[in-house]
N, C-alpha and C positions, 0 to 999 in steps of 0.2 A: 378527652380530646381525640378527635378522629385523626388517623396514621395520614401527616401528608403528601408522602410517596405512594403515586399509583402501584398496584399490586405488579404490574407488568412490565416496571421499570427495577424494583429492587432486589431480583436475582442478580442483575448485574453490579450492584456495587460501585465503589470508584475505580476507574481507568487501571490496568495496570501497570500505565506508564505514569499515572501522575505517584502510583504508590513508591515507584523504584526511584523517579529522578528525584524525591525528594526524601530518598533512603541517600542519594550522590550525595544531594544539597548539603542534608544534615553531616554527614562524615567527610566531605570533601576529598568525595571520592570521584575517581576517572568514571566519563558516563558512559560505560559501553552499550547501555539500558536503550534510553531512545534514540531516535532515528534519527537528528539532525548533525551537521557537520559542524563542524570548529575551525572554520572556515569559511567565509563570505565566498560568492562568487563571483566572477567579474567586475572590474571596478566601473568598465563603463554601461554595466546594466545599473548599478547603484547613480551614479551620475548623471543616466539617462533618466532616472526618477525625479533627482533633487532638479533637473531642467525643466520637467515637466510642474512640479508643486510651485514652482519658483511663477511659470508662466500661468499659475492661475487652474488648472483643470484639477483642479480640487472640493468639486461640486459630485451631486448624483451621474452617477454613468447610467446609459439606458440596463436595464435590468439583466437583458442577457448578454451584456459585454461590450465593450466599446470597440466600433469596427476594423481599427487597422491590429487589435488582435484574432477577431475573428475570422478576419483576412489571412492572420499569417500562420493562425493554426489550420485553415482549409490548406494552405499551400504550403504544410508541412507534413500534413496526412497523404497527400498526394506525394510528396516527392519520395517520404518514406514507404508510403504500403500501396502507391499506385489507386487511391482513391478516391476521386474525384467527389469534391463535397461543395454544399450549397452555405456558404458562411453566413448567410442570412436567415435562412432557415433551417438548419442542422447543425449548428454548432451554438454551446454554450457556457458561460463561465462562471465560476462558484468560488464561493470563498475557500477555496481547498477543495482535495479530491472528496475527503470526510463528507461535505455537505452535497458535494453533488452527486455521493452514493447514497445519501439519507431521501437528498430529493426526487430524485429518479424513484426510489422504489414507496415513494409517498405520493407520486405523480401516478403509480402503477397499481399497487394493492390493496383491494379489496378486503376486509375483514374474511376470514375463514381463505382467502389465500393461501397458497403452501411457497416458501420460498427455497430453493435448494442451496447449501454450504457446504463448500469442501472446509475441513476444516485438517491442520489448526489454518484457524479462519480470524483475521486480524477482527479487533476487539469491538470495531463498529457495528460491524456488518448484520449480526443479530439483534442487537438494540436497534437500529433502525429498520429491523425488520417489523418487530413487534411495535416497536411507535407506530407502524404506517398500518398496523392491524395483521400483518399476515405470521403464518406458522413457520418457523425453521424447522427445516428437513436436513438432516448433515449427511454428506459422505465423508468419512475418514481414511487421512490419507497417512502414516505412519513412519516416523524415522525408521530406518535410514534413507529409503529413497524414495517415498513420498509417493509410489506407486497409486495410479486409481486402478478400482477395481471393478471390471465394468459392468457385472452383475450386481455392484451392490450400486451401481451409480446407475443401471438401469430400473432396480428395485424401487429407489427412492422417487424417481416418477409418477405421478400419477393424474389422472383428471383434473386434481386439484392446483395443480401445480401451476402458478404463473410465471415464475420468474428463476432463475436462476444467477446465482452470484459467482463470479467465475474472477480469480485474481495471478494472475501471470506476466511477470516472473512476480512469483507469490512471494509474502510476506507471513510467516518469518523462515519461513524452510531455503527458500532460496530457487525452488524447482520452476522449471521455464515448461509450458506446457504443451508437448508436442504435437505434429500438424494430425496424428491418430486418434490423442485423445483429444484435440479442437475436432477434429471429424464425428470423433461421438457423441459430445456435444451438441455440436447442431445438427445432427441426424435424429437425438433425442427432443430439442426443441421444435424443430418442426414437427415431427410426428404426437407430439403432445401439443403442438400450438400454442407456445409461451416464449417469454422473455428471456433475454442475457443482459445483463448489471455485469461488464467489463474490466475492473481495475489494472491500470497498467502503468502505473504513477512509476515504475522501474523497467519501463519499456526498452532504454540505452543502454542499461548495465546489463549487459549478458557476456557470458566468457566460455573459455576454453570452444567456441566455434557453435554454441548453442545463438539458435536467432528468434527471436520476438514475430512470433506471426499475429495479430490481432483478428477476433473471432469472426469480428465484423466483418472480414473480407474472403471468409470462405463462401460457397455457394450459399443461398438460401436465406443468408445472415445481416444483407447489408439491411433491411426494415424488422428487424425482429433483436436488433443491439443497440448497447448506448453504451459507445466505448469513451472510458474514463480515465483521464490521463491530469497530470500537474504539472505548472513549469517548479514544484519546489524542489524534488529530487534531480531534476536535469540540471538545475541551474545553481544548487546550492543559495535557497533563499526559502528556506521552510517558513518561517517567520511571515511572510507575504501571502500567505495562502491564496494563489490563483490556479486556482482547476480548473477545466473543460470537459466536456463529452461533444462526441460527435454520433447523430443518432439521423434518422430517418425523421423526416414531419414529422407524422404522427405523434413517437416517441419524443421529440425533443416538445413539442408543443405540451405532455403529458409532464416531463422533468420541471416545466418553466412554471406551470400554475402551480407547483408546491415551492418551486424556489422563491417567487414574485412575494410568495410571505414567509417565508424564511430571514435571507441576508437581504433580500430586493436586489442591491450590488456589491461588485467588489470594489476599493478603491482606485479610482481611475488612474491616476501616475502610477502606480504598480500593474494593472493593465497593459498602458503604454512602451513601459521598462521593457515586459517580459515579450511585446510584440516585437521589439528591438532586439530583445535576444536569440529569438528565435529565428533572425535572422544572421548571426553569426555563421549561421553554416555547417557543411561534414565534418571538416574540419574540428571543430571545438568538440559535436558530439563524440567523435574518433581519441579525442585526448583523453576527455571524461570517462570515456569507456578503458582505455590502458592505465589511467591514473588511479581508477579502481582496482583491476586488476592486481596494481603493484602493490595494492594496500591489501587485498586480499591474499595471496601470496604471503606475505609477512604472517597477515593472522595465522595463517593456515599454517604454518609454518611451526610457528611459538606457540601455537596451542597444544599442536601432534607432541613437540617437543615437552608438554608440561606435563602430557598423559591424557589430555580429551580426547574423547573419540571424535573427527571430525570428519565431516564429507563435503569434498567442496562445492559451492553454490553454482549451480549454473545463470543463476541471475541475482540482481539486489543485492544492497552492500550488509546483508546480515550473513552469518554462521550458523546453523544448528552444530551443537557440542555436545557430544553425551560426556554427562558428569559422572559416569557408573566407574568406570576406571579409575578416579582418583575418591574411590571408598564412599561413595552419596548417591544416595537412590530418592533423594527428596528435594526436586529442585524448586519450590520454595522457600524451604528452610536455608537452602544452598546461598541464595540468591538474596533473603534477608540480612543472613550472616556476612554477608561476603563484603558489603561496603565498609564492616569495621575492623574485617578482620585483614584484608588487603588492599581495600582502597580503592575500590575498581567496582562497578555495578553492574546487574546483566538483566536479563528477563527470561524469568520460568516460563519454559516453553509450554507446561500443562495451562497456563493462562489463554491460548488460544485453542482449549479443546474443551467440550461439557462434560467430561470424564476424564477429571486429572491422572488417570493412570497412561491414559493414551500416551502421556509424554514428560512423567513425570521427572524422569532419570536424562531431560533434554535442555539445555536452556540457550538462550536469542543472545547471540555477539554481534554488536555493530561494528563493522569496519569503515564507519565515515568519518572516519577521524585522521589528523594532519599524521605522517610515519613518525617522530619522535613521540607522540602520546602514543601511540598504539605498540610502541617497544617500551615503554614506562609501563604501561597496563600489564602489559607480557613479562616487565620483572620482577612488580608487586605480584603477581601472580602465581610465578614461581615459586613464590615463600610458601606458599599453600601446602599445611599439614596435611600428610596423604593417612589416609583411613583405612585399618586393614580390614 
């Protein structure tokens, strides 16, 4: 009988989020593993849902999003990065940021395409590279500070090269990417005459005075980006999956012909919700942004104190943690063990690099969690037999 997983799908394997939440599941252990909160967010985003299902708009929404969110994502990009967008023709919504980074570079790449990854590169990014036909090309960027290097990120360049993947504040290192390296970036796109695939799904969490510039608004960059952003991370409703990009004609008309057969839409009362939320204001982002913070803080805290090495994030509610100090150079092993042995789950950070040595001695802390779980996690954790 013929194998029937295509050849260019089964390097990757399954998710390495669905392998850990269901290492949590099974041992009913704390999920420090994936990325969503233990906490709903607003009660009148949810309310403003159930009003809408209630009134009936529970049918197809037009494909690229129904307009009073398209509305109030143009007049959130503006108030935030000063740029003025066409809600009808530049912005669009997805069932998640997931799909509208799969669809963008499915709308974009050509077979023998070259696509560039920083890596550790969240677990999408290369599977949809290769479904849409094109090559990953990686730059590696390495704990402790996740430095780019900008001879090997010039190297990686070439004629071939369409598109480029670019995620800030990245996922899972935590690094916010500055207006230097955004500068060589798009001095390298233009000069090769290619794309940027934006992830910014952690645009409001940034800290200690680190700030979120989006690439899209340096010179050169506003028709040659498709900046990709979610209300799930801003608003605590991952469950809902509504993403957007905002991109120039051209590009977004490119995004839309592979999403029209993808999801078609996203559910329209969840649409609606998050156009309501987004109009909450500075205010609520400014709470979310120190609410983080203080959960961050704690981690960072009870980690140092347990013996991880840890560096604080300057964006996104994860941790990198070196595991090397408490006697384990094997953050798989680390990371399988760990749900039975303390109750608490993580994610090996060698899972977002194609050479698990890159980051093998590293693993992924979520801090999106309420402050008494995440001092529960920090005393089960505690218990942990150290290795000489």
């Amino acid at each position: 009988m013929r194998e029937p997983m295509t050849r260019k799908l089964a390097p990757f394997g399954v998710s390495v989020f669905t392998e850990f939440t269901r290492l949590a599941l099974e041992h009913q252990a704390i999920n420090l593993a994936q990325g969503f909160p233990d906490f709903d967010g607003p009660d009148a985003i949810k309310e403003f849902a159930c009003e809408r299902i209630r009134r009936g708009h529970n049918q197809y929404a037009p494909s690229h999003g129904v307009a009073a969110l398209r509305r109030a994502i143009a007049a959130k990009v503006q108030r935030c990065y000063g740029l003025e967008v066409d809600a009808e023709d530049e912005v669009t919504v997805y069932a998640g940021a997931t799909e509208a980074i799969f669809s963008s570079l499915a709308g974009l790449i050509e077979p023998g395409d070259e696509v560039i990854l920083f890596e550790p590169a969240y677990d999408s990014y290369a599977p949809s590279t290769v479904m849409a036909g094109g090559t990953p090309r990686y730059v590696t960027l390495r704990f402790p500070d996740f430095a780019v290097d900008e001879d090997e990120l010039r190297a990686a360049f070439s004629p071939r090269t369409k598109a480029i993947v670019l995620n800030t504040p990245m996922n899972p290192c935590g690094k916010v990417f500055s207006r230097a390296e955004l500068s060589l970036i798009a001095e390298l796109c233009q000069q090769f005459d290619c794309f940027a695939v934006t992830d910014e799904v952690y645009e409001h969490l940034t800290f200690d005075g680190a700030s979120h510039l989006p690439l899209i608004a340096l010179p050169g960059m506003r028709q040659r980006t498709v900046m990709i952003s979610s209300t799930a991370k801003t608003f605590s409703m991952t469950g809902w999956k509504v993403g957007y990009s905002v991109a120039g004609p051209r590009l977004t008309a490119a995004s839309r012909s592979s999403h029209q057969f993808v999801t078609f839409c996203t559910p329209p009362p969840l649409q609606e919700a998050m156009a309501f939320a987004m109009g909450l204001g500075d205010e609520y982002f400014s709470g979310l942004r120190q609410s983080y913070a203080e959960r961050r803080a704690l981690l960072l805290e009870r980690l140092a104190a347990i013996g991880f090495d840890v560096r604080p994030p300057a964006g996104t509610y994860y941790v990198a943690a070196g595991i090397g100090p408490l006697g384990f150079d094997d953050d798989y092993a680390f990371c399988r063990g760990l749900p039975a042995l303390a109750g608490v789950s993580m994610i090996p950070f060698s899972a977002f690099y194609r050479d698990r040595h890159a980051g093998r001695d590293v693993v992924r802390v979520a801090f999106c969690k309420s402050g008494p779980l995440l001092e529960e996690a920090c005393v089960r954790l505690g218990r942990l037999p150290r290795r000489s």
